[in-house]
matplotlib code that plots the C-alpha trace (Angstrom):
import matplotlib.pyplot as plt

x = [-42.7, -40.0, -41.7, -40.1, -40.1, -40.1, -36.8, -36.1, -33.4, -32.6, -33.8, -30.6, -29.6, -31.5, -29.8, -26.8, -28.9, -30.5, -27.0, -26.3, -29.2, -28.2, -24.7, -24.8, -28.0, -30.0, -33.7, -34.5, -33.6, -34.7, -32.3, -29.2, -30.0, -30.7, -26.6, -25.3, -26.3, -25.3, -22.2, -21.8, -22.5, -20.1, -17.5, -18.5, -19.9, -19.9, -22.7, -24.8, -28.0, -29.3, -31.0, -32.1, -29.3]
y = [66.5, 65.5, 66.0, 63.7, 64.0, 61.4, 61.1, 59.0, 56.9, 54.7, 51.4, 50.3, 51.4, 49.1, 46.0, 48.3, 49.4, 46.3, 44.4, 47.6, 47.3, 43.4, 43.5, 46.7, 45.5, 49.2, 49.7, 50.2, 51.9, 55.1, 55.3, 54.4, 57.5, 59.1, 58.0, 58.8, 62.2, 62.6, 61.6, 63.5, 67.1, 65.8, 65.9, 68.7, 71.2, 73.9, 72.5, 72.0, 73.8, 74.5, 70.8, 71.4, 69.4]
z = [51.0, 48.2, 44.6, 42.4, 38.3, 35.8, 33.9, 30.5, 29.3, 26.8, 27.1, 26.4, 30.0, 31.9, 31.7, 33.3, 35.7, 36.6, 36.9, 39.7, 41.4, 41.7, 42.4, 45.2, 46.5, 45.3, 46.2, 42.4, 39.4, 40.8, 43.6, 40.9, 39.2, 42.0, 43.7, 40.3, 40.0, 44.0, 42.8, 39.5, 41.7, 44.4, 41.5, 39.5, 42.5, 40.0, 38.4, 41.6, 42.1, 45.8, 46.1, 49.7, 51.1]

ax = plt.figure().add_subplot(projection="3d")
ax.plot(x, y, z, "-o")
ax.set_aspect("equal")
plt.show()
């Protein structure tokens, strides 16, 4: 089983995120944070930490 946190952002982010979540069809906001740090290790590997993947 995946054990999730609880992460915080400005509410000044949402309308971004929203307008992603609308324009490349994501589930929800979760799962745009979750692509952009997917991402973010894929170009910075040296910052990756064993993820179970």
């Amino acid at each position: 089983m995946t054990k999730y946190i609880t992460v915080k952002l400005p509410v000044c982010y949402r309308q971004g995120v929203d307008k992603l979540i609308e324009t490349y069809g994501f589930a929800s906001r979760a799962d745009v944070v979750k692509n952009a740090l997917r991402e973010f290790f894929q170009k910075y590997p040296e910052t990756k930490i064993a993820i179970g993947a």
